[in-house]
Structure formats: C-alpha cells, structure tokens
C-alpha positions as CSV (number, residue, x, y, z in Angstrom):
1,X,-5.4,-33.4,19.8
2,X,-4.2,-30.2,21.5
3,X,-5.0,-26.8,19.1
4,X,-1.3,-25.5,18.2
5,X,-1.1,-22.2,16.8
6,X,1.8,-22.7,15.0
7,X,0.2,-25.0,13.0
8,X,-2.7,-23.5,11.8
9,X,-2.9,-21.8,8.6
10,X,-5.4,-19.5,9.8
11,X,-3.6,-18.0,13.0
12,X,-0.5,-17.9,11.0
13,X,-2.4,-16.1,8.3
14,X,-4.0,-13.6,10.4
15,X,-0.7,-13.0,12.5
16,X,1.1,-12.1,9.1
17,X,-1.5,-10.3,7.7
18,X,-1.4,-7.9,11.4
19,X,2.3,-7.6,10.8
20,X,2.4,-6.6,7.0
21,X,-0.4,-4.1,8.3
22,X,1.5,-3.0,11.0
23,X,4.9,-2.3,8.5
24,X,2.6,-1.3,5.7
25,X,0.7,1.6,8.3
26,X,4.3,2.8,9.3
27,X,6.0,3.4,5.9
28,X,2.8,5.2,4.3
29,X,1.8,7.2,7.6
30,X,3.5,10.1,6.2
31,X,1.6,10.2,3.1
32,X,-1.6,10.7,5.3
33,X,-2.9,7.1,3.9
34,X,-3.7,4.3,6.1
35,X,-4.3,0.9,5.0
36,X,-7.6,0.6,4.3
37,X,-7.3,3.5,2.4
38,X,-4.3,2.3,0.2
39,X,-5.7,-0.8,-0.5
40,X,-9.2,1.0,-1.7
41,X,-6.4,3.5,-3.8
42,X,-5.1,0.3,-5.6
43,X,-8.5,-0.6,-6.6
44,X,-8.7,3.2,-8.0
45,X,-5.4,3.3,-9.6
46,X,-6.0,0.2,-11.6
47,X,-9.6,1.0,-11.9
48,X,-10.8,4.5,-11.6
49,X,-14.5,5.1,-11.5
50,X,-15.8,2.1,-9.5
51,X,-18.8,2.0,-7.3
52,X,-18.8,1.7,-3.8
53,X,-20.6,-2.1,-4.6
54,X,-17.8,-3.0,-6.8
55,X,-14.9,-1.4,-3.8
56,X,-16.8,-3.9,-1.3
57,X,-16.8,-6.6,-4.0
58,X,-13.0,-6.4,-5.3
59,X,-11.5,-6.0,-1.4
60,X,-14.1,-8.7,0.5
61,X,-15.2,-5.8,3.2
62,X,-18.2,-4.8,4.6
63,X,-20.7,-2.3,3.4
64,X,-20.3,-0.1,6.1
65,X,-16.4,-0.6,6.1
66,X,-16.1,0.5,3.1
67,X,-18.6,3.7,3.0
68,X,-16.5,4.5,6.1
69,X,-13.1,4.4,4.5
70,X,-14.6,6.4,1.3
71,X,-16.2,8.8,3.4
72,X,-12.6,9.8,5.2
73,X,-11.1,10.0,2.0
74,X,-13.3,12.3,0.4
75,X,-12.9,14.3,3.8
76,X,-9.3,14.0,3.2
77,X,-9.6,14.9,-0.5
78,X,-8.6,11.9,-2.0
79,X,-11.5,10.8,-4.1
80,X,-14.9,12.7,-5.3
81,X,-18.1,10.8,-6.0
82,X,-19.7,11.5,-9.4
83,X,-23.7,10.3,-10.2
84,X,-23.4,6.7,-12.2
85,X,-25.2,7.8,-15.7
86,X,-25.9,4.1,-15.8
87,X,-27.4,3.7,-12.4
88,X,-28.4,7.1,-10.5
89,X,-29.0,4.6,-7.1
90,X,-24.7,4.1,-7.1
91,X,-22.4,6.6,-7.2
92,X,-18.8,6.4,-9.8
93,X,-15.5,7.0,-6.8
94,X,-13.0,9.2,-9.3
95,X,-9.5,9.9,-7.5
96,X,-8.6,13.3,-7.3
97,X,-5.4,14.8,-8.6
98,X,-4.2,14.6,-5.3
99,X,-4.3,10.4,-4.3
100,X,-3.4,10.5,-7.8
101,X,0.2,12.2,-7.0
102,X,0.6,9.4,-4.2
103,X,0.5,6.1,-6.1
104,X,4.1,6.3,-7.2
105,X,5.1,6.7,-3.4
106,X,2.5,4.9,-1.7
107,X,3.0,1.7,-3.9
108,X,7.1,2.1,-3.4
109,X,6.2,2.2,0.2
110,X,4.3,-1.2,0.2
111,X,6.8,-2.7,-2.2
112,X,9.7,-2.1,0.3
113,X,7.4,-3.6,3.0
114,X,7.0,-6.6,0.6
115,X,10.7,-6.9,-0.4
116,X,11.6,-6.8,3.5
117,X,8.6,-9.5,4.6
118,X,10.0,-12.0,1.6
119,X,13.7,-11.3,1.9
120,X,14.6,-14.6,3.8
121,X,12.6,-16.6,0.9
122,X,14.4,-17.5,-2.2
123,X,12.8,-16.1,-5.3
124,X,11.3,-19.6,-6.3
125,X,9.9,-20.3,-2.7
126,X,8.6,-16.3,-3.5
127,X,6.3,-17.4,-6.4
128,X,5.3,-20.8,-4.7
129,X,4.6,-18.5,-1.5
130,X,2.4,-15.9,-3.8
131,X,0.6,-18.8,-5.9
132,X,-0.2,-20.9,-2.3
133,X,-1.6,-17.9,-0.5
134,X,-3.7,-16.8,-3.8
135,X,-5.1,-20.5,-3.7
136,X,-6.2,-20.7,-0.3
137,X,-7.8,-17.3,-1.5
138,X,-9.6,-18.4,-4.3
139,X,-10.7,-21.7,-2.0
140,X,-12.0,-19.1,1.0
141,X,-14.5,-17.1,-1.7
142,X,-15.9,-20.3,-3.0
C-alpha cells in the first residue's frame, strides 16, 4: 500500500505544528521573541528558576538547543542565570523584569494564534482535539 500523506498522523502533525510556528513567529515578532524563545518563557512564567536540565526536560529539546536559545536570551536580556545553592554544576534561569513585562502580550499573541487555528472546530471537537493530541503525546515519551 501506497504511503499517503494525508493520512499520516505524523506528516499531518508536523505540517500543523510548521503552520502554528509560522503564525505564532508572526504575531510575537514584534515583541523581539521567537518561538523557541516563548515557549522556554512559558516554562519560566509558570516556573521561574529552572535549570537548563529541567528547560531541556519540560520542552523535549536538545541540550545544545536549548543552551543556544538561553544563551540569545540572556544576550537579549530576557533571563539572568544565578549559581544553584543546591547544585553549583547547574545554574537557576530567573527572568528579568523585562520578559517578565511580555507574558501578558506574548501569551495574547499565541492565544489569538490558537483561537484562529481552532475556529472551524466546535468547542467539543476543541477539547477532544486537545485531549487526542496530548495522548499521542504522552504515548511518544513512553
């Protein structure tokens, strides 16, 4: 049987995930984020004072993906790294006052990207759509 793009989950997955990138890099541009950035601030805002370890953990990156990302936002001033008193090998990533200013923006931004990706499904088929993906998730760690 023929591979059909259309009907694999994965290609579909990845083709979504380019677009809500695409949308999401567009609408917080201005804020001098870009996505990797935003979704290592979401960690922050929820969390502040993570390691780097935990970053790579929480998001499923790379090492070096992620000490890349930290290391252009401390260049761009939107995070400091403090010595861990509980582990002096691993540094604590604190936001500054300045990513902290962004997160009402910067999360209004991705919730209009949200709101415009899921307007054609009704709010049931929303949660289903939310609870599948988060499955399929979970399964992928495992």
């Amino acid at each position: 049987m023929a591979f059909k793009k259309d009907a694999s989950a994965g290609y579909l997955a990845n083709h979504m995930a380019r677009l809500f990138a695409l949308a999401l890099h567009d609408r917080i541009r201005p804020l001098g984020l870009a996505p990797a950035q935003f979704m290592t601030l979401l960690e922050l805002w929820e969390d502040d004072g993570l390691t780097q370890k935990d970053l790579v953990q929480r998001l499923d990156v790379e090492q070096a993906t992620m000490a890349n990302t930290l290391k252009r936002m401390e260049r761009d001033g939107l995070i400091t790294r403090t010595e861990n008193p509980e582990d002096r090998r691993a540094q604590l990533v604190r936001l500054t006052p300045k990513a902290k200013a962004l997160q009402e923006d910067a999360t209004s931004a991705a919730t209009g990207v949200n709101e415009k990706a899921l307007s054609a499904l009704s709010p049931e088929d929303r949660q289903a759509f939310i609870s599948l993906m988060s499955r399929v998730i979970g399964a992928l760690r495992d």
